[in-house]
N, C-alpha and C positions, 0 to 999 in steps of 0.2 A: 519169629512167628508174628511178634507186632510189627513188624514193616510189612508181612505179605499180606496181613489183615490191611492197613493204614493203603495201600497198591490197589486191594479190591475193592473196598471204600471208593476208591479214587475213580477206577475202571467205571464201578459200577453208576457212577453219580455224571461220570462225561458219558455214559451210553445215554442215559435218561435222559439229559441235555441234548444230544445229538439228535434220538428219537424226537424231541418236543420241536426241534428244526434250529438250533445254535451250530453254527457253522465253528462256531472254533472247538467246542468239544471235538468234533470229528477232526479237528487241525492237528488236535492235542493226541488223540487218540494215534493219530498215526506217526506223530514226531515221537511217540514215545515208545512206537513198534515197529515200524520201520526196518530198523537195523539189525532187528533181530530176526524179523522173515527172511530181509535179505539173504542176512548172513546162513541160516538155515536153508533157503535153494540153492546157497554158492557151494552149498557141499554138494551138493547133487547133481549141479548143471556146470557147464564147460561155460559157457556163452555168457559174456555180461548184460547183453541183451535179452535172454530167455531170464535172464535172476530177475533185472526192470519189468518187464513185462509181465513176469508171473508176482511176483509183490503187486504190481497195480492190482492184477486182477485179485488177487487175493483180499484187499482191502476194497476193492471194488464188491465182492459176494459178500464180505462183511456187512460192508454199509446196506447193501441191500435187504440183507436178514438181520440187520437190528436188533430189530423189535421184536424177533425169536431167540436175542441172548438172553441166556438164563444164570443169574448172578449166584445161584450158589457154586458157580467152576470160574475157577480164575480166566480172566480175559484172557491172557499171554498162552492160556490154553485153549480155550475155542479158538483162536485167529492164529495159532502156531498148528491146530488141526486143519482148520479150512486152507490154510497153505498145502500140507499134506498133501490133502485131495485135490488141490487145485495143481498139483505137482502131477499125480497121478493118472490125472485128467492129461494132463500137458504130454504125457508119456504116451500112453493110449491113443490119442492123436498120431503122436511123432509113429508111432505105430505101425497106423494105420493108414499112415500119409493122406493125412487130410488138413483142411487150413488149419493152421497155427494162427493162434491169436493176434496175432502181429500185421492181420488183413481186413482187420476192427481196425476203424477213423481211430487212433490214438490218441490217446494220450500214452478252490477255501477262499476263500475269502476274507484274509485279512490284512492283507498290502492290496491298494491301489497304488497303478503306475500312475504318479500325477504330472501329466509331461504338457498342461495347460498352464501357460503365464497369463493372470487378470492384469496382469503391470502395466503402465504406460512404459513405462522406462526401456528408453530403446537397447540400452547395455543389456539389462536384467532377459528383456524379448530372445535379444541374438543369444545370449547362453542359453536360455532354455530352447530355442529352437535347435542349437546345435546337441543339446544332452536327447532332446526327442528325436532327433534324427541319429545319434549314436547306439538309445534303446531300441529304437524301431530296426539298425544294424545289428546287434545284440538277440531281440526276437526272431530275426532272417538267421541268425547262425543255430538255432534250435531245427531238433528233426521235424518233417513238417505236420505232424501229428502233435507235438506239442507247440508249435508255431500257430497253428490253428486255433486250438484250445485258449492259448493266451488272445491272439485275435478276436474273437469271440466275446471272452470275458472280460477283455478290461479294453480294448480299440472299440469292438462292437457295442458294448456295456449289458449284453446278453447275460439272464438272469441261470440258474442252473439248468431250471429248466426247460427251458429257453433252449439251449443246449444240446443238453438229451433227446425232445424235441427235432431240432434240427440235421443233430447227428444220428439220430436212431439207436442209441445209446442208454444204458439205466443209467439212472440217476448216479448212483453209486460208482458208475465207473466215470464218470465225468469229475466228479469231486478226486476219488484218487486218482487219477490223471490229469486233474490242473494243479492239484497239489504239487506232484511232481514238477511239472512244467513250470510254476510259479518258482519251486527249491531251486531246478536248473539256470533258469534266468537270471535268477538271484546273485546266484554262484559266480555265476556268466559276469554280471556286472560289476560286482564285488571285485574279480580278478581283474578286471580291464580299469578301476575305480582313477588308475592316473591318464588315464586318454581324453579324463574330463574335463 
């Protein structure tokens, strides 16, 4: 009982954070839920791409109704319902054959890619020129909804914004889908770490 107490605490203190505009609460928020929506539409869904796509949007209607979570229900509960729904929604569509989410420009803030060398030093120049031209090959390997996104955010230095703005997008779905995009990349590079 005092872990799920010490949980809600926790929940309830990165929403507030989030809401006030801390970008890593909402980091936190989803590194720590993530796996579990997933996991709960992979029961549901065939497609590994309807699992990605309906988790974004899910954490995407999250972010956006915030500041309507109400901390006496555990988080892992409102954001395991709003999955639900957003499952259901997803169904109702397939339905009814009409667009699928997946016809939205697709898809935090706390790695910058930092692929600028201030060095004189001609050695140190040509490595980093060749590491930004294997990230920038790394970025091109992402679907181009989250190639976009990254673009944007950290080539264009586009604010969220900015963004949302541009893509016509809420807010909330920009954040969980650079999230992701950012995990991917990540991934991406991490596996290719000896080509460096």
């Amino acid at each position: 009982m005092g872990l799920k107490k010490s949980h809600r605490k926790r929940d309830s203190l990165l929403v507030q954070n989030a809401v006030a505009g801390d970008q890593t609460a909402y980091s936190e928020l989803m590194s720590l839920y993530w796996s579990s929506i997933e996991k709960t539409l992979s029961l549901k869904l065939m497609s590994k791409e309807d699992v990605e796509d309906l988790t974004i949007a899910t954490f995407s209607k999250a972010f956006d109704k915030l500041d309507s979570y109400d901390d006496s229900f555990a988080f892992s509960t409102w954001i395991q319902t709003i999955a639900s729904n957003t499952l259901i929604d997803f169904f109702r569509k397939k339905d009814q054959k009409t667009i699928s989410i997946d016809q939205q420009k697709e898809d935090e803030d706390t790695d910058n890619i930092d692929v600028v060398d201030n060095s004189l030093d001609p050695e140190n120049h040509l490595i980093r020129k060749q590491k930004n031209k294997h990230i920038t090959g790394m970025v091109h390997r992402l679907k181009p909804h989250y190639r976009e996104l990254i673009i944007l955010r950290y080539l264009d230095e586009m604010s969220y914004a900015e963004i949302s703005k541009k893509l016509n997008m809420p807010l909330g779905s920009v954040k969980a889908k650079l999230f992701r995009a950012r995990d991917l990349l990540l991934k991406t590079l991490k596996n290719n770490e000896n080509e460096f």
